[in-house]
N, C-alpha and C positions, 0 to 999 in steps of 0.2 A: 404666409398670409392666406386665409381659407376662404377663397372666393372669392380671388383675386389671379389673373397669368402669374405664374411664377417661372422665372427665369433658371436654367439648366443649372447653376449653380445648387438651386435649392432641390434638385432632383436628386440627389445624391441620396447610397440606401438609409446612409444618416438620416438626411431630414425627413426622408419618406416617413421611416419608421418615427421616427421622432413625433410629426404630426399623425401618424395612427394612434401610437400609444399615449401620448399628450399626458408625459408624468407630471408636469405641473395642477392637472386637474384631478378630482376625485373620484368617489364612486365607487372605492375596496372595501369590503368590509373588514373590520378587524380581523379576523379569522383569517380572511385567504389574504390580506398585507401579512401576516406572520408567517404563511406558509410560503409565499413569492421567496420573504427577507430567509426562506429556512436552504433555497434551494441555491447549490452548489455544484461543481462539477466534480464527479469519482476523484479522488486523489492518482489514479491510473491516468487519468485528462489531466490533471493541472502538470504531472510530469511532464505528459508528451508534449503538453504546449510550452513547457520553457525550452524542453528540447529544439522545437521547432524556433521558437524566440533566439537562442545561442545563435543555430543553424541561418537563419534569415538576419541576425546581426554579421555574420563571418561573410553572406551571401554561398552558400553553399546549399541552400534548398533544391530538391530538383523541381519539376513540375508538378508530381502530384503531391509532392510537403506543400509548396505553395499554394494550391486548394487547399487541403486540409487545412492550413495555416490559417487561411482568409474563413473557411466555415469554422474555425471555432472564434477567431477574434468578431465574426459577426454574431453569433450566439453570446459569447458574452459581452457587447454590445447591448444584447435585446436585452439579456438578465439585468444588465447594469441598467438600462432606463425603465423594468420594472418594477426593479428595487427601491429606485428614485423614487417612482410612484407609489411605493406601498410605504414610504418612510413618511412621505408626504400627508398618507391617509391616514398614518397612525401619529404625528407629532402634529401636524400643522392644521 
């Protein structure tokens, strides 16, 4: 709620990020929604993250897998509620 206290639950970098990017609203234009919905991680990336996925399923990560692990699941995190937001601007 925007201009309202909001309680440490909603502080999370979820819903930070979630109320910056606010993909339920519009304001892409056709163009760059195409270009958001075009953008993916290197085929090099999506390996290393199942890797690290297997690896943090076994619990076998060390310390720095598990950063690396948290900065890509938060990256794709952002892609995924830009994407929200570009699918938005071009269907709805």
């Amino acid at each position: 709620m925007v201009g309202t206290i909001l309680d440490m639950t909603s502080n999370t970098a979820s819903a930070i990020l979630n109320r910056v990017v606010q993909p339920n609203g519009s304001g892409l234009s056709t163009e760059v929604a195409r270009f958001i919905l075009s953008m993916d991680f290197p085929q090099v990336d999506h390996r290393r993250m199942q890797l690290l996925s297997v690896n943090a399923s076994e619990g076998t990560l060390s310390t720095d897998e598990e950063v690396e692990f948290g900065n890509y699941l938060r990256i794709s995190q952002f892609l995924a509620l830009m994407q929200l937001k570009a699918r938005r601007a071009l269907y709805y």
